[in-house]
C-alpha positions in Angstrom: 184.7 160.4 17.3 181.5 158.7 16.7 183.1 155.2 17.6 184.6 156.9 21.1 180.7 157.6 21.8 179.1 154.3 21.2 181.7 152.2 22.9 181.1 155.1 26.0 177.5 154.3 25.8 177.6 150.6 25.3 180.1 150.4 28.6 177.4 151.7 30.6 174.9 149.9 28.5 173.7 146.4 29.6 176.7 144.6 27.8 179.2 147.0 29.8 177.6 146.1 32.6 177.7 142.2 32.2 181.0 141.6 31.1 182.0 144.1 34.2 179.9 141.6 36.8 182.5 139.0 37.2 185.5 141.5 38.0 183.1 143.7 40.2 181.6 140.3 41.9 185.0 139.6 42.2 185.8 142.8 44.1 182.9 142.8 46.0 183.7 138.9 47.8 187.4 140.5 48.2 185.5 143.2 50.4 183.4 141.4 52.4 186.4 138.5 53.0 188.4 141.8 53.9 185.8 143.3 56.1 185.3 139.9 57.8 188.5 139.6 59.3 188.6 143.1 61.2 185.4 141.3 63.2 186.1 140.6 66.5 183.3 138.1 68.1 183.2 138.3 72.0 183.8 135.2 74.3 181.6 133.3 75.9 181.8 135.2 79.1 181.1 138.5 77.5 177.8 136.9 76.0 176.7 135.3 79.1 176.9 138.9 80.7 175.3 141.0 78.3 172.2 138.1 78.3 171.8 138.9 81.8 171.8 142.5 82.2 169.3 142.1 79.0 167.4 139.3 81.1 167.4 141.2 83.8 166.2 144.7 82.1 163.5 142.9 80.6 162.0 141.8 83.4 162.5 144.8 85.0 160.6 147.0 82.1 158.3 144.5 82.8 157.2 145.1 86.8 157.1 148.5 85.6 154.8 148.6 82.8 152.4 146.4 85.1 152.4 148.4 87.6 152.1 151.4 85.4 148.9 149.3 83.9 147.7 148.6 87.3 147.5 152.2 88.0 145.8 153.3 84.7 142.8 150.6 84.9 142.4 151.9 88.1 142.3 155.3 87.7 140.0 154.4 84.6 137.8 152.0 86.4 137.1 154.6 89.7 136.5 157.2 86.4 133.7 155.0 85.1 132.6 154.1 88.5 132.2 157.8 89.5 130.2 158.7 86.1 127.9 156.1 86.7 126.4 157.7 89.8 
């Protein structure tokens, strides 16, 4: 009974855990190499299209958020302008 418990708590001990590291490192590269080939990469026509439209949003978020900024300094200059008087 008493050896039952210390080879229990020496498995989850620090020497449980080191001679489990090659078999669980093991299991772990099995998993990713596994995981790996379910990934599906797209072509080169698919990325070319998605940079656009991404191109293209970003310049559109752009002209809005200037003109957005425009507006505000306006609206804060006449503001500033008017409290002067």
């Amino acid at each position: 009974m008493a050896k039952a418990a210390i080879v229990a708590r020496d498995e989850q001990g620090l020497g449980g855990r080191l001679k489990q590291f090659p078999a669980r490192t093991k299991g772990f590269f099995s998993d990713v190499r596994n995981e790996m080939r379910k990934v599906t990469f797209p072509s080169r026509k698919e990325v070319q299209a998605t940079t656009t439209v991404v191109i293209i949003t970003v310049f559109l978020f752009a002209l809005y958020f200037w003109i957005i900024d425009l507006g505000i300094g306006n609206v804060v200059t006449w503001v500033l302008n008017r409290g002067a008087r």
